[in-house]
C-alpha positions as CSV (number, residue, x, y, z in Angstrom):
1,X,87.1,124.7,140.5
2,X,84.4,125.7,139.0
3,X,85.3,125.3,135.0
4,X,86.4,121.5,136.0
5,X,83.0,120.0,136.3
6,X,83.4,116.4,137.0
7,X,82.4,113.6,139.0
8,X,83.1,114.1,142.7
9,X,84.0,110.4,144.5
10,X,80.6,111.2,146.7
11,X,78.7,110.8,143.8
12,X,80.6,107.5,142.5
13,X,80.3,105.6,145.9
14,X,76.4,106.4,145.8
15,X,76.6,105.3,141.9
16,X,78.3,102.0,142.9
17,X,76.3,101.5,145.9
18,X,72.8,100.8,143.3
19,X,72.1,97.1,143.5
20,X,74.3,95.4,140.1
21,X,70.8,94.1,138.3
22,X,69.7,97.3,138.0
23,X,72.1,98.6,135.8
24,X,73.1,94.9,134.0
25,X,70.4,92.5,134.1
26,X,72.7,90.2,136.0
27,X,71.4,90.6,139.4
28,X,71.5,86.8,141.0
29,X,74.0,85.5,138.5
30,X,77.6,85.5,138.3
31,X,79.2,88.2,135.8
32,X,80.1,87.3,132.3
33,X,82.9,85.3,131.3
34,X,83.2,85.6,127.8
35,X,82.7,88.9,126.4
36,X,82.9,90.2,122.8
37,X,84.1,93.7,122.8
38,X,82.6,95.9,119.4
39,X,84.6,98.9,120.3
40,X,88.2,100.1,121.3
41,X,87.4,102.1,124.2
42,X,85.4,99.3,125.3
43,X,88.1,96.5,125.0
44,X,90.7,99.0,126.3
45,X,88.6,99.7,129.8
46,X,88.2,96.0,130.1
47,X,91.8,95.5,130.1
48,X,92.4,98.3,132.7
49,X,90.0,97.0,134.8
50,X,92.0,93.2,134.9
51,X,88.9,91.8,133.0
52,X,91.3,90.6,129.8
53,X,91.1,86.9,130.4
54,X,87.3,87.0,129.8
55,X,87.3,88.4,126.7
56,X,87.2,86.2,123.6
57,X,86.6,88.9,120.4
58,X,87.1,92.2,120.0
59,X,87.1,94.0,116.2
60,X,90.4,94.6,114.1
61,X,90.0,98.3,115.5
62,X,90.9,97.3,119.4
63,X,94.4,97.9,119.2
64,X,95.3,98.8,122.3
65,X,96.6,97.8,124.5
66,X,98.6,95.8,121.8
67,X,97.6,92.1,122.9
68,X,94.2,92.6,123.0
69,X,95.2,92.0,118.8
70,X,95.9,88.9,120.2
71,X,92.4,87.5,120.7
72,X,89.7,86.4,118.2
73,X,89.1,89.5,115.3
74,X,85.2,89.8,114.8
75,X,85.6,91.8,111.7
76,X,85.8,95.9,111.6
77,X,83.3,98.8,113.1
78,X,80.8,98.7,111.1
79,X,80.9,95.6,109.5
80,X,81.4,92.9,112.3
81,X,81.3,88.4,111.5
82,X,78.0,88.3,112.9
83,X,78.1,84.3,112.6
84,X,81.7,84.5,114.0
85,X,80.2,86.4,117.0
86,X,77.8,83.9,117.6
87,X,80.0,81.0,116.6
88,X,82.4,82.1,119.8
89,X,79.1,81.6,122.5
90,X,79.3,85.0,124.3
91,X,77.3,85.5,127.6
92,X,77.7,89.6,127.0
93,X,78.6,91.5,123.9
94,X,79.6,95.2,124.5
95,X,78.4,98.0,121.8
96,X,78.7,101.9,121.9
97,X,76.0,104.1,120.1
98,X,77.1,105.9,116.9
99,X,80.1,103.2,117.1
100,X,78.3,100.0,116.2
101,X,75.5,100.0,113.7
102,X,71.9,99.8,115.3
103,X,71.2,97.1,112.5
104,X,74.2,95.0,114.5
105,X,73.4,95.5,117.6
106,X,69.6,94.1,116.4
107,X,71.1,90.9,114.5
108,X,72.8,90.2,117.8
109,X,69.6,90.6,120.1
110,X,67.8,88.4,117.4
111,X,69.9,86.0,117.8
112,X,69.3,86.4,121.7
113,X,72.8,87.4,123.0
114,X,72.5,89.0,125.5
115,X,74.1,92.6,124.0
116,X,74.6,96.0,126.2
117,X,74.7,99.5,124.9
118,X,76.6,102.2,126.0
119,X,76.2,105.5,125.3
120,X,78.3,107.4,123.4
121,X,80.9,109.2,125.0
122,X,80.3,113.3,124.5
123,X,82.4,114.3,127.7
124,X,84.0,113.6,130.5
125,X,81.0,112.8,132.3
126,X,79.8,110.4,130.0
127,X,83.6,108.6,129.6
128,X,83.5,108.5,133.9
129,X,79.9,107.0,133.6
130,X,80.5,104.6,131.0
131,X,83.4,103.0,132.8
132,X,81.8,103.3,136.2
133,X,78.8,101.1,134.2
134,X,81.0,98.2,132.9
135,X,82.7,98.0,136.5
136,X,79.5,97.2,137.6
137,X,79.1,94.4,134.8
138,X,82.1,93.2,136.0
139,X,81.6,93.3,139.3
140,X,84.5,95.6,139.7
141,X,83.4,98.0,141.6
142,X,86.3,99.2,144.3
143,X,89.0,99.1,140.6
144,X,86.8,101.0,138.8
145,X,86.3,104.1,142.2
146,X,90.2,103.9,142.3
147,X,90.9,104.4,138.9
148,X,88.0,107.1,138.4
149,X,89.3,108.8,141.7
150,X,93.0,108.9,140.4
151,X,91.7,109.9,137.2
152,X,89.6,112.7,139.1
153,X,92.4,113.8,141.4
154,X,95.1,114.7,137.9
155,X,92.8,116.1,135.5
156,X,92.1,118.6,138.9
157,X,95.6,119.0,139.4
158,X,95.9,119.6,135.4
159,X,93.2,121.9,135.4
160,X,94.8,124.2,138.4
161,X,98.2,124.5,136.6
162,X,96.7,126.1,133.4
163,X,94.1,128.3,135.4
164,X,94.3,132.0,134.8
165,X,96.7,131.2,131.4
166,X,95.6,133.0,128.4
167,X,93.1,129.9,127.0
168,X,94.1,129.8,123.2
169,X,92.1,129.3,120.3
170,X,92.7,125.7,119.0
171,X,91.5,123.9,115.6
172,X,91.5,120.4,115.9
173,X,92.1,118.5,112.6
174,X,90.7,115.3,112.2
175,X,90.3,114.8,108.1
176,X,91.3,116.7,105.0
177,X,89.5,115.7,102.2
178,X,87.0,116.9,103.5
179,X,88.4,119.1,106.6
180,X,86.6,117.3,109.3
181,X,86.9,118.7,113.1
182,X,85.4,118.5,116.5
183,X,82.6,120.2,117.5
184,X,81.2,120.8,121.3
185,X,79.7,117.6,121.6
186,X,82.7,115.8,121.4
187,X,84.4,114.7,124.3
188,X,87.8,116.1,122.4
189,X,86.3,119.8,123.6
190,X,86.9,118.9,127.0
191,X,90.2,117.9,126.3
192,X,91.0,121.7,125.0
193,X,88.9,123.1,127.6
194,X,90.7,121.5,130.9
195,X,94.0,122.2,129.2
196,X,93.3,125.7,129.1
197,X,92.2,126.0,125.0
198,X,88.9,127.1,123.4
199,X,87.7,125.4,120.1
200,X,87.2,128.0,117.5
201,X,84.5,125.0,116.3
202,X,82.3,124.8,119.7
203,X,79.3,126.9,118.3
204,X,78.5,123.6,115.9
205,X,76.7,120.7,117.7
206,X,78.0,118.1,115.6
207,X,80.5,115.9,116.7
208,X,82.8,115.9,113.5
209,X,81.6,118.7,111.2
210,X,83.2,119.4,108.3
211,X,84.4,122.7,107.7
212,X,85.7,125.2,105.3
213,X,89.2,125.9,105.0
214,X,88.1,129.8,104.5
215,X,86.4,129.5,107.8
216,X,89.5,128.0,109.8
217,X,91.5,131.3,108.0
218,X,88.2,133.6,109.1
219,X,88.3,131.6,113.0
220,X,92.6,132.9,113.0
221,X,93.5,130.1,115.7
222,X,96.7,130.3,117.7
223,X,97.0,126.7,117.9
224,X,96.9,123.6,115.0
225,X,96.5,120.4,116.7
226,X,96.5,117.8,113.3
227,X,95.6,114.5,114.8
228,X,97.0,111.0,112.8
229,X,94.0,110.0,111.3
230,X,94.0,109.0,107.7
231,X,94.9,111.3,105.2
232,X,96.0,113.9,108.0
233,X,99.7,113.6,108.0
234,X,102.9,116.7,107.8
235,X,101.8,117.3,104.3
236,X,98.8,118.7,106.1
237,X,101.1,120.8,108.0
238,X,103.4,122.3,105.3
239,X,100.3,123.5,103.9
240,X,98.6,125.2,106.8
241,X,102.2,127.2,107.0
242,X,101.4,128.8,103.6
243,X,99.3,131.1,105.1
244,X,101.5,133.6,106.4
245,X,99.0,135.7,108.2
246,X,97.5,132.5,110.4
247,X,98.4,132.7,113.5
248,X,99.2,129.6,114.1
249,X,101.8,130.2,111.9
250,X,103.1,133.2,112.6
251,X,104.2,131.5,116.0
252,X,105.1,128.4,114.7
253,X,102.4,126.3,117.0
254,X,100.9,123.4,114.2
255,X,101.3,120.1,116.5
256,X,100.5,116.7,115.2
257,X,99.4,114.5,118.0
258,X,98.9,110.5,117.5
259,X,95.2,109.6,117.3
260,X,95.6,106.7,119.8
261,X,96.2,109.3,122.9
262,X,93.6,111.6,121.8
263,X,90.5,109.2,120.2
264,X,89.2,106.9,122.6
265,X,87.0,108.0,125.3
266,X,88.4,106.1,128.3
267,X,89.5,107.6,131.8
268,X,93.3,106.7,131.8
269,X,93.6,107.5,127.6
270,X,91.5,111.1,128.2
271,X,94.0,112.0,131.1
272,X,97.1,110.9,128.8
273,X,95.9,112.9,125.8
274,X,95.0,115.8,128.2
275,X,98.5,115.6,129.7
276,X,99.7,115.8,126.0
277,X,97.6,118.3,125.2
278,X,98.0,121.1,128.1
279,X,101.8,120.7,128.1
280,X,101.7,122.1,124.0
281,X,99.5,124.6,124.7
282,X,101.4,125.7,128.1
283,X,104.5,124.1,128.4
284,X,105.4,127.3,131.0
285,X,102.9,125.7,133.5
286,X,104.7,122.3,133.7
287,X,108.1,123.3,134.2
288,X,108.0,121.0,137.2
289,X,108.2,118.0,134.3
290,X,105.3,116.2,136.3
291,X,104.3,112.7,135.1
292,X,100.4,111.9,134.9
C-alpha cells in the first residue's frame, strides 16, 4: 500500500545481518548486563524484548510495564541522580535525544560510562529502527525481527481496513495552558495518518507547537482526541463543546485517550494506540471486533 510506508522484513534481515560492533561498540564482548534505562520507551522495549533482569535503574517516568517501578529510581527526565547512576556500576546506560538532557548524557560520558544515544523517535520508521538498534545491543536479534514483523503485518492489516474511508480532520490535544499539539514531526501523525485521519496541525514542523484556540475554531476538525496529560482532563472537554458550530461538536466526536497508549514510541505501544485510535475514528471498519 502505498500510504503505509514502513519497514519491509527484507530490509530488517539485511539490518540485522551488519556485524553487532558496528552499531554498539560491543563487537568481541558479551552484551551488557546491567543497564540503566533514562527513558520510558526505552525501559519498556527492554522488557518486551525479555531483557528485564539486566536492568538495574530506570527514572520515576518508566512506568510501564508496572514492575519496571520496581527497580532502582534514578531520579526524573531531566533531572536524573547522576552519583546514583554511577553508584549502581552500569556497563551501558540508554538515553533518547530531546528526552535526556545533552548536559546528562555528557556528565555520564565524563564519568566514562559507557552511554548510547538514540534518536528521537519522529515516525514509525524511526520507532522500528530504534528497537531493531537495542536488539542488536542485546544480542536479540531473531525477538526483535519477530516482534517488528508482527508489528509490520497489523499496522498493514489496520491500514487496509480504513483505506478508501473519508480520512477526518483530527486535533490532538496534548496541553491547555498553553494549547500544546502535535505537529508532522511527531510520530503521533503517523498514528492519525494509518488510521485513516489528517492532522489539521501537520503544516508546523514542530513536534509540540503550541497553538491558538482561534486557530483550532479556524482549522473546524471533525474529530477531538484530548490525551491525559497534565492539565488536559473532561473539563477540557466540556469546554470544547461550547462551541456549537465545531464540528467536532456538532457530531458529538471529542475522545479522551490515556497518554500511556498514545506517548511512547515503541512498536507494540504504537500498534495499541493505533488500534485505539482507528477504531474511534471508524468504528464501521472493525465491525469484525478484531483484537491487535
Amino acid at each position: 500500500m502505498e500510504k503505509l510506508k514502513i519497514l519491509s522484513l527484507s530490509f530488517i534481515g539485511v539490518f540485522l545481518a551488519w556485524p553487532i560492533g558496528a552499531l554498539t561498540g560491543y563487537a568481541g564482548e558479551n552484551y551488557p548486563q546491567r543497564i540503566v534505562s533514562l527513558a520510558p520507551s526505552i525501559t519498556e522495549s527492554l522488557y518486551q524484548l525479555g531483557a528485564q533482569d539486566c536492568l538495574i535503574g530506570v527514572t520515576s517516568y518508566c512506568n510501564h510495564p508496572p514492575q519496571a517501578k520496581t527497580k532502582n529510581i534514578i531520579g526524573n527526565l531531566g533531572n536524573p541522580n547522576i552519583e546514583k547512576i554511577y553508584s549502581l556500576s552500569p556497563d551501558l546506560v540508554l538515553t533518547v535525544e530531546g528526552t535526556n538532557r545533552p548536559r546528562t548524557i555528557k556528565k555520564l560520558k565524563d564519568l566514562n560510562l559507557k552511554v548510547v544515544t538514540f534518536k528521537q523517535a519522529t515516525s514509525l520508521d524511526d520507532i522500528t529502527k530504534n528497537f531493531i538498534r537495542l536488539g542488536k545491543l542485546l544480542e536479540k536479534q531473531k525477538k526483535t525481527e519477530e516482534i517488528v514483523g508482527e508489528v509490520e503485518n497489523k499496522v498493514r492489516a489496520i491500514a487496509q481496513k480504513v483505506e478508501g474511508l473519508p480520512s477526518l480532520r483530527i486535533f490532538w490535544q496534548v496541553g491547555a495552558h498553553p494549547l500544546v499539539t502535535v505537529g508532522r514531526n511527531s510520530f503521533v501523525s503517523d498514528f492519525m495518518k494509518y488510521a485513516g485521519g489528517i492532522n489539521i496541525f501537520a503544516n508546523i514542523p514542530i513536534k509540540y507547537p503550541r497553538v491558538s484556540r482561534e486557530e483550532v475554531i479556524k482549522r473546524n476538525p471533525e474529530i477531538i482526541i484530548l490525551v491525559t496529560m497534565g492539565d488536559v482532563t473532561a473539563k477540557e472537554k466540556d469546554y470544547w463543546r461550547q462551541f456549537k458550530d465545531l464540528e467536532a461538536v456538532k457530531i458529538n466526536r471529542i475522545y479522551i485517550v490515556d497518554a500511556d497508549k498514545v506517548c511512547r514510541p515503541t512498536p507494540t505501544s504504537f500498534l495499541a494506540g493505533l488500534n485505539e485510535l482507528a477504531k474511534l475514528l471508524h468504528p464501521e471498519a472493525f465491525k469484525e471486533r478484531e483484537q491487535f
